[in-house]
ROBAPA-610140 format. One record per residue (C-alpha): x negated, y, z negated; residue number from 1. Coordinates in pm, 1 decimal. Example, Ala and Ser with C-alpha at 12.3 -4.5 7.8 and 13.67 -1.06 7.14 Angstrom:
<rs>
(r (-1230.0,-450.0,-780.0),1)
(r (-1367.0,-106.0,-714.0),2)
</rs>
This chain:
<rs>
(r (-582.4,-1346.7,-2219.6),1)
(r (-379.7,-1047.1,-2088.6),2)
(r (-338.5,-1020.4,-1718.5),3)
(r (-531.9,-679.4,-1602.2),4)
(r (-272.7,-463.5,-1351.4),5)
(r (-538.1,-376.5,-1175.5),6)
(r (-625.3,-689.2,-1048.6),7)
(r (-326.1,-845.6,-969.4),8)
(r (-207.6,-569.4,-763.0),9)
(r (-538.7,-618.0,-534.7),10)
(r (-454.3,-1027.2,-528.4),11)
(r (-138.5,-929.2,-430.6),12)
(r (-238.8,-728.4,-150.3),13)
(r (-444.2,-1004.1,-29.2),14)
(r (-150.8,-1280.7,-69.1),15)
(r (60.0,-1097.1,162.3),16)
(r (-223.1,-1184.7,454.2),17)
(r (-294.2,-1533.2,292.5),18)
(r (51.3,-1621.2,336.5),19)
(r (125.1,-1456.8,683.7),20)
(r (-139.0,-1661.6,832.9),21)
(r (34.0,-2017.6,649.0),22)
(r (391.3,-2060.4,665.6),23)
(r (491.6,-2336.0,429.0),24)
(r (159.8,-2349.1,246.0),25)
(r (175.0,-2580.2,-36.5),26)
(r (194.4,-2375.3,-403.8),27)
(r (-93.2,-2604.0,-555.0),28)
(r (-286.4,-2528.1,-203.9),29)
(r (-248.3,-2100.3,-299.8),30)
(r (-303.9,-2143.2,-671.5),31)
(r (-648.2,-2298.9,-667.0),32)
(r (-734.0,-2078.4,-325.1),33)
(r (-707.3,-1757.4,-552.6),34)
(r (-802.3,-1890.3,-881.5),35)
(r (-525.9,-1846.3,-1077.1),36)
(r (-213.2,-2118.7,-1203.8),37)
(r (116.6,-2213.2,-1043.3),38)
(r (333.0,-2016.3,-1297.6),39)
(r (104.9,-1682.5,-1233.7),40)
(r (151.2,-1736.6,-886.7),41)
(r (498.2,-1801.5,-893.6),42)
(r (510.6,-1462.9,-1110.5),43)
(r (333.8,-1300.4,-787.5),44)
(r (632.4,-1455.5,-514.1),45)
(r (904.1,-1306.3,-802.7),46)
(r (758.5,-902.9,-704.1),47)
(r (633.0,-967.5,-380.5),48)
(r (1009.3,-947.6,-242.8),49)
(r (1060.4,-631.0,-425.1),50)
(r (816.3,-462.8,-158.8),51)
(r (907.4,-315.0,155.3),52)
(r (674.3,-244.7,468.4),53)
(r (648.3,153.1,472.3),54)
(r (455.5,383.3,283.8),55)
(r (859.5,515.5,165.0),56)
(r (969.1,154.4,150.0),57)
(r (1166.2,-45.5,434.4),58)
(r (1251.1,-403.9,508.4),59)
(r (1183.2,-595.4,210.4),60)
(r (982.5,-930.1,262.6),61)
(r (1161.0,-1202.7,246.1),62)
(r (906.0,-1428.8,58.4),63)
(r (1081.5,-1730.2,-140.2),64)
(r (910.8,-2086.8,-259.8),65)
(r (1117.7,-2391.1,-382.2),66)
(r (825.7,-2459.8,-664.5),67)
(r (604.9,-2685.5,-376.4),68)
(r (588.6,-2457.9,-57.9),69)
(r (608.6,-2098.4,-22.1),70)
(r (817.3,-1937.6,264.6),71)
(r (833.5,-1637.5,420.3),72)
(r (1145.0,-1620.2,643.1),73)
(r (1047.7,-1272.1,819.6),74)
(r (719.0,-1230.9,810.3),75)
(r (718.9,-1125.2,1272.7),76)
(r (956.1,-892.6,1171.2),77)
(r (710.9,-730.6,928.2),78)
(r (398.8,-792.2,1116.3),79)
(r (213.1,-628.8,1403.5),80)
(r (358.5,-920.5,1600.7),81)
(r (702.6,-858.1,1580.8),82)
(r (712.6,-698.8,1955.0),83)
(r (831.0,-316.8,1859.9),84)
(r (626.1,-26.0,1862.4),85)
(r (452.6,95.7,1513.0),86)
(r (654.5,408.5,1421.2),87)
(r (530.8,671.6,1202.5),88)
(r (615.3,928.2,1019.5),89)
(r (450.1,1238.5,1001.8),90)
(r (290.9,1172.6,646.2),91)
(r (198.3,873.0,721.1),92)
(r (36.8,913.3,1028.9),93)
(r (-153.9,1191.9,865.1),94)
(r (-260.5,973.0,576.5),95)
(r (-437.0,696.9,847.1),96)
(r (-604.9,966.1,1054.1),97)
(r (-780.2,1119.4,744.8),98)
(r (-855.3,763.9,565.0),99)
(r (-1044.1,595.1,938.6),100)
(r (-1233.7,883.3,1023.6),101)
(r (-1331.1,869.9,625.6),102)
(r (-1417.7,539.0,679.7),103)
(r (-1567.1,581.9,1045.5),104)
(r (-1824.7,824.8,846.1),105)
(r (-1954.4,572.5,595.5),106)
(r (-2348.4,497.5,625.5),107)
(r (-2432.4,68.6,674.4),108)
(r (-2094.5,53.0,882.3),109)
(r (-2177.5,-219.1,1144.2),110)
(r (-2149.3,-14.7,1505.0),111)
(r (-1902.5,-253.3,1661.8),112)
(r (-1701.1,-179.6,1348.5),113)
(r (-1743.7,191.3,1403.7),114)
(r (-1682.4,232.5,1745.9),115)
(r (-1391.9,18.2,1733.9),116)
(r (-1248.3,208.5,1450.2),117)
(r (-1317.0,530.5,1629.0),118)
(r (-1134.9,418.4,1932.4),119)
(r (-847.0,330.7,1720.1),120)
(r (-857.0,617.1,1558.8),121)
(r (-811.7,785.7,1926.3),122)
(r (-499.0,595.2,2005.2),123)
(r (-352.1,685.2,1703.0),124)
(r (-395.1,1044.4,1728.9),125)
(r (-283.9,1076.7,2091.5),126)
(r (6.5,867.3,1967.5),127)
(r (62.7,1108.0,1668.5),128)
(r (81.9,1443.0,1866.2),129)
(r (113.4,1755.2,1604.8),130)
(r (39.2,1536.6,1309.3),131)
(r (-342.3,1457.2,1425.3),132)
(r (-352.9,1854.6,1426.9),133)
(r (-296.2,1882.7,1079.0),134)
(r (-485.9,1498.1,953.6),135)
(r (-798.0,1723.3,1105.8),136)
(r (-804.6,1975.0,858.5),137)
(r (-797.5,1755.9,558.1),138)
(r (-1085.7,1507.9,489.9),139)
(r (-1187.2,1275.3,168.8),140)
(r (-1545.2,1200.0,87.7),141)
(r (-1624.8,846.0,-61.0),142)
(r (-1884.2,833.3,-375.5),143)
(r (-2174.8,594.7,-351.9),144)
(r (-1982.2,300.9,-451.8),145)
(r (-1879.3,337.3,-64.3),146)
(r (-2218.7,303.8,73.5),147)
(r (-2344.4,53.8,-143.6),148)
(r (-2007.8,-176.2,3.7),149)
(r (-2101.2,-94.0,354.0),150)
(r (-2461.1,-173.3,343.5),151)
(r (-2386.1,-495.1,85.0),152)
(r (-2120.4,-597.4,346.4),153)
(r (-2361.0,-625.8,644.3),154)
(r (-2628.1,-790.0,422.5),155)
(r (-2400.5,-1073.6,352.5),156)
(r (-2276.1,-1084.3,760.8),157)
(r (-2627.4,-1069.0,891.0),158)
(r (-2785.1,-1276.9,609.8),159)
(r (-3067.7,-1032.8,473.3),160)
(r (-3192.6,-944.5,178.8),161)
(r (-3131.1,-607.7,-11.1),162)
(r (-3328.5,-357.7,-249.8),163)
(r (-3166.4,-215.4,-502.6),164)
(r (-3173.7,26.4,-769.5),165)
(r (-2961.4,-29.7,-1103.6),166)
(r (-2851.2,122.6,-1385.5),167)
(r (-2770.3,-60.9,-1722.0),168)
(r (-2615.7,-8.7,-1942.2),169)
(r (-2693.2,-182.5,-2245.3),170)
(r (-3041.0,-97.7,-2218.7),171)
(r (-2984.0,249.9,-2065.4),172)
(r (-3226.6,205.2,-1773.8),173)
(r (-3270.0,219.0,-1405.2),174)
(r (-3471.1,-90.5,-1299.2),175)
(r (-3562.7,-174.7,-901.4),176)
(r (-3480.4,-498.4,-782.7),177)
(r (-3456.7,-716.3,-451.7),178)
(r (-3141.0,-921.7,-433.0),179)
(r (-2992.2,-1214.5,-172.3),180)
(r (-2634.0,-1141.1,-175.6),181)
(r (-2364.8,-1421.4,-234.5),182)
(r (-2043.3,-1257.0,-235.1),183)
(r (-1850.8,-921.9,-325.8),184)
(r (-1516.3,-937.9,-500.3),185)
(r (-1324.9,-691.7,-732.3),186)
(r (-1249.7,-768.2,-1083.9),187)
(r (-1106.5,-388.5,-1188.6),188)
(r (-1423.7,-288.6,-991.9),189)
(r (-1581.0,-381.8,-690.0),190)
(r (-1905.5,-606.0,-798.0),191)
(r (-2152.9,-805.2,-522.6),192)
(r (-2266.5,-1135.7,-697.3),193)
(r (-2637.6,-1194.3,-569.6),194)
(r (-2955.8,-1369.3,-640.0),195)
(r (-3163.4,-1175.8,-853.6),196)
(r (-3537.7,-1203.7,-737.8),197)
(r (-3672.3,-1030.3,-1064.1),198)
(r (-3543.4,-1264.8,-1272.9),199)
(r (-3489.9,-1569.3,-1062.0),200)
(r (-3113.2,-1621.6,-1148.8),201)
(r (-2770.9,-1502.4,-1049.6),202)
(r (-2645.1,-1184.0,-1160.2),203)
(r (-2298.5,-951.4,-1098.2),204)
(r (-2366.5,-582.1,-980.9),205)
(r (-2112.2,-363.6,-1029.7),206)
(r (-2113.6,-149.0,-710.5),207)
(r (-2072.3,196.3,-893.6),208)
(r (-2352.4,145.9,-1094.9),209)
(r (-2626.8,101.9,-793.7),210)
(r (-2829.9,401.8,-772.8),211)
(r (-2965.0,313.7,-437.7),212)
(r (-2952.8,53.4,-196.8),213)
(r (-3210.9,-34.9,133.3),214)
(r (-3090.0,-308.7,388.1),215)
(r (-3442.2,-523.3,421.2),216)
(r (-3532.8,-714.9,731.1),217)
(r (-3621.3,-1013.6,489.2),218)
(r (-3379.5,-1292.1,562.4),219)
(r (-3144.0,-1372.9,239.4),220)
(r (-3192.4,-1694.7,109.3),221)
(r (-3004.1,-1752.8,-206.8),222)
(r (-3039.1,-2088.1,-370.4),223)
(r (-2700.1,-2261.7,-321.0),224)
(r (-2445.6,-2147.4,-612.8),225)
(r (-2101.5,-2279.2,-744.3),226)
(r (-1868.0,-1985.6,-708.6),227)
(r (-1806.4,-1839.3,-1035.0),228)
(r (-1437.9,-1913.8,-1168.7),229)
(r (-1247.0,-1545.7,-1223.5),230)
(r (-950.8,-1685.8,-1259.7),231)
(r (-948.0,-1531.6,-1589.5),232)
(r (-1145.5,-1242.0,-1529.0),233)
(r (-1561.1,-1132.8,-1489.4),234)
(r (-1588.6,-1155.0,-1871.2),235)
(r (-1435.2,-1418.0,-2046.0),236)
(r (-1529.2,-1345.2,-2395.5),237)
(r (-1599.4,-1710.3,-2591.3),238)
(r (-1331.2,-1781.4,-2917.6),239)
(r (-1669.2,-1749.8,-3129.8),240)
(r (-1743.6,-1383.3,-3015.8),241)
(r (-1695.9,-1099.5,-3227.0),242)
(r (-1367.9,-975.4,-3291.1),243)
(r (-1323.5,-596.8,-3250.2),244)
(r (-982.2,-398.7,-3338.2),245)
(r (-900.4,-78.4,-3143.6),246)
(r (-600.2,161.0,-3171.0),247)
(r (-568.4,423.7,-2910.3),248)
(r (-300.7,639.2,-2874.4),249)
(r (-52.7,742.9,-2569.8),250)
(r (-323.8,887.5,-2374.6),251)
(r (-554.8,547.0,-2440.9),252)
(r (-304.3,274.0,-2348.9),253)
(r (-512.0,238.8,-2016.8),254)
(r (-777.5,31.4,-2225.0),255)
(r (-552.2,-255.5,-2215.2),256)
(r (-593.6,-238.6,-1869.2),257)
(r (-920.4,-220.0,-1819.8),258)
(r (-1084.7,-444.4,-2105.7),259)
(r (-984.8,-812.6,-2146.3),260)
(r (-801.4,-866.9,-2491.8),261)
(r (-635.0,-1107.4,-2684.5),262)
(r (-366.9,-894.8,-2829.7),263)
(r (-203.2,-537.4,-2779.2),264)
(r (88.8,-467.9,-3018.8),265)
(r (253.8,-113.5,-2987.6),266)
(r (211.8,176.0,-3219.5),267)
(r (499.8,383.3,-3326.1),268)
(r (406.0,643.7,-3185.1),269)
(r (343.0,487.1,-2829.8),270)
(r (0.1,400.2,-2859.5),271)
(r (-140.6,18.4,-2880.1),272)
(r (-323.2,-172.2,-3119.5),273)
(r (-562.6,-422.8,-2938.5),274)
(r (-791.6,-717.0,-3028.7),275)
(r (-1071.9,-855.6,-2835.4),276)
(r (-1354.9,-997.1,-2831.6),277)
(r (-1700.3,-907.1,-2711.5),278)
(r (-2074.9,-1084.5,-2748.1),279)
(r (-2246.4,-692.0,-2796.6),280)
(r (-1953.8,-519.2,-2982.0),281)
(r (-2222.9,-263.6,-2971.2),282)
(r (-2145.3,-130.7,-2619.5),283)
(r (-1847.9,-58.1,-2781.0),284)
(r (-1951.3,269.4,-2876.5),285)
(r (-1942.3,465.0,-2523.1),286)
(r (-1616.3,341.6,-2489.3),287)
(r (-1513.2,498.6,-2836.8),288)
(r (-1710.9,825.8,-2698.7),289)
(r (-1518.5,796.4,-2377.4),290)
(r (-1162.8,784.1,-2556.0),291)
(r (-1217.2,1067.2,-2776.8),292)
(r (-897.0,1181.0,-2997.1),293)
(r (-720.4,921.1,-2799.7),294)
(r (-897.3,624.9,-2954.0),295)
(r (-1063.9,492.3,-3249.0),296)
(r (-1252.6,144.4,-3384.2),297)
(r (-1103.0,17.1,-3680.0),298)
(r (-1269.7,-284.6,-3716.3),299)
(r (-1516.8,-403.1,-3761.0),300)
(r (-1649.0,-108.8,-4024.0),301)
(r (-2017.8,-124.0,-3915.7),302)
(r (-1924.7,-111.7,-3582.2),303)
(r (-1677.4,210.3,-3627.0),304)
(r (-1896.7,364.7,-3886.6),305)
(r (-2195.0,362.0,-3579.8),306)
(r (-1917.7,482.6,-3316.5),307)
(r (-1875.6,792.9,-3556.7),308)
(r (-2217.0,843.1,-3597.8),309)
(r (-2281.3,845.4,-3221.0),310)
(r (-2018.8,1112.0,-3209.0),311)
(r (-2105.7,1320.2,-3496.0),312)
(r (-2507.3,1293.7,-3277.1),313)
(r (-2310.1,1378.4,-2921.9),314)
(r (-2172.5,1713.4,-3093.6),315)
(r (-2467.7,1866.5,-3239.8),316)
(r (-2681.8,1788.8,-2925.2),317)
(r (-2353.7,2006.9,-2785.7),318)
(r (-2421.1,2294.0,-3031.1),319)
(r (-2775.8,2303.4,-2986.9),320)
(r (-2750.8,2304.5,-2606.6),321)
(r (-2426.3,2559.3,-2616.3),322)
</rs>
């Protein structure tokens, strides 16, 4: 299955901490820790040395492996720890103000979190002289998805129990629920694996699709749970699912990015051709909606004759309302 961008980029992120904190760790140690093979994460060591340590770029880390341990032969001079000042540039400095006191203002923020944040923040603009002037008239709002991390990540550090309200949709409804959370991890999105109490199983919420959430004094008491493998991503569609063929043009190539396929062969005229498979090819349809002129279902013909149908519906509910 094709590797999505999107999520390697975030494991990468999180490698470059992983292997700061163990020098020499063993390659088979890494691999299983993040779910993924040797080769993929030897892949990973091959474009981690292509990044630098500024916002502009800057010493490149100097990450190698000889197939059994991985090494990273500068990784003080990189870090925190190397014994020289952080140095700034304007732009950047101006990019961390705005981004913690976004951050300082998110709701279900534990308040040692906050206040240590804001006295970070502090230091960094006394450090940053003219350029906190100018971080403090620009400012970035986060949407709900946000919230719904803060308050999911203190339910899972103090251990209680969560209320929700979730849209799906497959069945296009809202439904109220009570949840124990098990984890939160991003897959594309950001999702918080819990224990259902309405239906007395697990289940994966994706965090932009949670109306509301309520912290609950309840303690959480999940039953215990073997982590889910994602090595492969949330939805691994089974070899006896449906197959479903889409070509998109230019402006649609980010569906191979997003959606999990088997195949994406280029177009001539720069679009892609991909294969997949899906249990509902039904919910299908919004994403044919979604992609417009950019995009269409070729196969199978039930499923792109409906797809047309829903659009043919969407524009004369447009002309009735216009």
């Amino acid at each position: 299955m094709a590797t999505n961008a999107i999520d390697r980029t975030r494991r990468m992120l999180s490698l470059v901490t992983y292997l700061r904190e163990r020098p020499g760790a063993r390659v088979d140690e890494v691999a299983r820790a993040f779910g993924i093979s040797q080769d993929e994460l030897i892949s990973d060591l091959s474009v981690l040395p292509m990044c630098g340590t500024s916002f502009r770029g800057g010493d490149l880390l100097d990450i190698d492996t000889d197939g059994e341990h991985i090494w990273w032969y500068n990784a003080e001079a990189t870090g925190s720890s190397a014994g020289e000042p952080l140095r700034l540039a304007a732009d950047e400095a101006t990019a961390l103000l705005v981004a913690a006191r976004a951050v300082a203002t998110l709701p279900g923020l534990r308040d040692g979190d906050r206040e240590a944040l804001l006295r970070a923040t502090a230091k960094l603009e006394a450090a940053a002289g003219e350029s906190a002037g100018a971080s403090s008239r620009l400012s970035v709002t986060f949407e709900s998805e946000g919230e719904v991390f803060a308050v999911a990540d203190r339910a899972l550090t103090e251990r209680r129990r969560l209320r929700i309200r979730y849209y799906s949709p497959g069945r296009d409804e809202l439904t109220d629920r009570e949840i124990d959370p098990v984890r939160l991890f991003a897959v594309g999105h950001t999702y918080l694996e819990a224990w259902c109490r309405r239906s007395e199983a697990r289940r994966t919420f994706r965090l932009d699709r949670v109306a509301s959430v309520e912290l609950l004094d309840t303690p959480a008491d999940p039953p215990p749970v073997e982590p889910r493998d994602l090595s492969e991503g949330l939805v691994q569609p089974a070899a006896s699912d449906p197959e479903v063929i889409i070509e998109v043009g230019p402006g649609g190539r980010w569906v191979a990015e997003y959606y999990p396929h088997d195949t994406a062969e280029e177009l001539a005229d720069g679009g892609l051709r991909i294969t997949l498979r899906t249990p509902d090819p039904a919910t299908l349809r919004r994403l044919a909606l979604r992609l417009g002129g950019d995009g269409r279902i070729v196969a199978p013909v039930e499923l792109a004759d409906s797809a047309r149908e829903a659009a043919r519906a969407a524009l004369e509910a447009y002309d009735t309302l216009v």
